[in-house]
N, C-alpha and C positions, 0 to 999 in steps of 0.2 A: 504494500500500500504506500504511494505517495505520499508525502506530505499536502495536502491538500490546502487552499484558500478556504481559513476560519473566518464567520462572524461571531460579535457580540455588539451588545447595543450601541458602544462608543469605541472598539477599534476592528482594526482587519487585522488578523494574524496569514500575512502572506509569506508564503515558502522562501526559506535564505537564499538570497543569490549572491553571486560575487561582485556584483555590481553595488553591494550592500555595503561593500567595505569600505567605502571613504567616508560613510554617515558614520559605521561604528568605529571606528579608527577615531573621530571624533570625541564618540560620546563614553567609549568602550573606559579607555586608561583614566581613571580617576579610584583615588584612593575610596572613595566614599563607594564605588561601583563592587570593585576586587576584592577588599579586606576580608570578606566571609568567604569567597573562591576558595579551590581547592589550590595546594599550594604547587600543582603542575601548571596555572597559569602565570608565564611568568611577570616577573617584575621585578624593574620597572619594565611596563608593557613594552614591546620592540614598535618600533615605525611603520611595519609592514607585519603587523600583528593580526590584523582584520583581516588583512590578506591571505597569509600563509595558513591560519586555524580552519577559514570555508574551504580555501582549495584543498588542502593536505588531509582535511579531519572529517569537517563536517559536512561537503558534498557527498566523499566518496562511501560516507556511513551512510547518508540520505540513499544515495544510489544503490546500494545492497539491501536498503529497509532495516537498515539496523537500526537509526536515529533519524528522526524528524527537526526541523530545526524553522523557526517560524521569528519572522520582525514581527516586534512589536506597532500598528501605526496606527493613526487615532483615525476614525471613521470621516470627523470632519477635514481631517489635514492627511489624506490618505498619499502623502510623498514624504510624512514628516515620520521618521525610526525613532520611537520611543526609547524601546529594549526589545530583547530576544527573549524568549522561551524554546523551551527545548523537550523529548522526546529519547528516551534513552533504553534498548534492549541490553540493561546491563547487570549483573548480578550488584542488588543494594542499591541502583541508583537508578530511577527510573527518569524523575523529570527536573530540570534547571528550570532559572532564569536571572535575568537582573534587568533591571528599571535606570536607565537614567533618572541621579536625582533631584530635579527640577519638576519628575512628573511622581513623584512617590506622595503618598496620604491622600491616593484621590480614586483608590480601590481597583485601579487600571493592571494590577497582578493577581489581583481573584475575580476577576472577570476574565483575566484570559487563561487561569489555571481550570475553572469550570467547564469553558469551550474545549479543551486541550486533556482535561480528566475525562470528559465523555469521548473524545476522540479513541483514548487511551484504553477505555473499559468497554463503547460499544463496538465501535470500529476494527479497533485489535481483538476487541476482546480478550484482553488481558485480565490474567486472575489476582492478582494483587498490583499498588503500587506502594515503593517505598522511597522515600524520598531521604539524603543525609542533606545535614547541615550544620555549620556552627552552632553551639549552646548560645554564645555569644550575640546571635545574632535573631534578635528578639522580633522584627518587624517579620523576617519568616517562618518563625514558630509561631506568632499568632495566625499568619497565612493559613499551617499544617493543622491548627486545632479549630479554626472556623469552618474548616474542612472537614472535618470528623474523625483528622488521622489520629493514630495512638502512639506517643514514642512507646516502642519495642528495645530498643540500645541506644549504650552513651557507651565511647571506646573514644580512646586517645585520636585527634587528627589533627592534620596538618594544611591551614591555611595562607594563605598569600602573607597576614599578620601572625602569622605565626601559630608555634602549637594550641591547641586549643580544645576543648572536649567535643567529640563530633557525635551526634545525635542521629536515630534514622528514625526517622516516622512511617508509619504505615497504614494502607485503606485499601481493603477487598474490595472485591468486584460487588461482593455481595452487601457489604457495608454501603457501598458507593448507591448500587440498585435501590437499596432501601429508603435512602437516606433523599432520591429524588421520585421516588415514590410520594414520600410525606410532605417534600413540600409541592407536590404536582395537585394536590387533596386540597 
């Protein structure tokens, strides 16, 4: 399966291109963006960072269906890259993202984790997600619990900022079913 063109009511989550990479090159390297990253992105970010990650990583996963990889862009400003989210067939990690921060506290990452969780559960039909993250890194653990996920582990990781307790949260398929059941009622 594609990565497919999402809606939601205020953005388009359209398929990563490499033409994407002079916006996130932009907006990518900022400490406020990385600090909770895994500490395999590096830093400080390289020049041709946006570049190398699409061509090298993240097309060629798209292309085999391993990872889906999606811009963030606002409905009304549909040329304007918010942030990315992400799609991952990976043992422990299933979905990223990061928000440029000019557009964070305006709910614009759980609007596009809901479009991107049912992609994930109806589409693939995947039977769980687990998602890691910094402890640290508070505005994404209220994301994982407005979501209905459960931390399942806390184990040592290692972030862009350094070590840090890394957390995985997790939501069934069957959890997820339920849970848009009750507010479909």
């Amino acid at each position: 399966m594609e990565s497919p063109t999402l809606h939601t009511a205020r953005l388009i989550l359209a398929p990563l291109l490499l033409t994407d990479a002079p916006v996130i090159q932009q907006l990518f390297p900022q400490w406020d963006v990385v600090q909770y990253l895994d500490s395999h992105v590096p830093w400080p970010y390289p020049d041709d960072g946006a570049l190398t990650y699409p061509r090298d990583v993240a097309l060629p996963a798209m292309a085999e269906r391993r990872e889906w990889h999606w811009t963030l862009r606002l409905t009304a400003e549909p040329a304007r890259v918010i942030g990315c989210i992400s799609l991952h067939d990976q043992l422990k990690n299933h979905r990223g993202f990061w928000l440029a921060p000019q557009w964070r506290g305006q709910g614009y990452i759980q609007e596009a984790c809901k479009v991107v969780n049912a992609f994930w559960f109806e589409t693939l039909q995947r039977p769980v997600m687990q998602v890691p993250k910094a402890a640290g890194n508070e505005a994404s653990r209220r994301i994982s619990q407005r979501e209905g996920m459960r931390l399942i582990e806390r184990r040592d990781g290692h972030f862009v900022s350094g070590p840090m307790v890394q957390e995985l949260w997790e939501l069934t398929r069957g959890e997820w079913l339920s849970m848009q059941t009750r507010t479909s009622k």
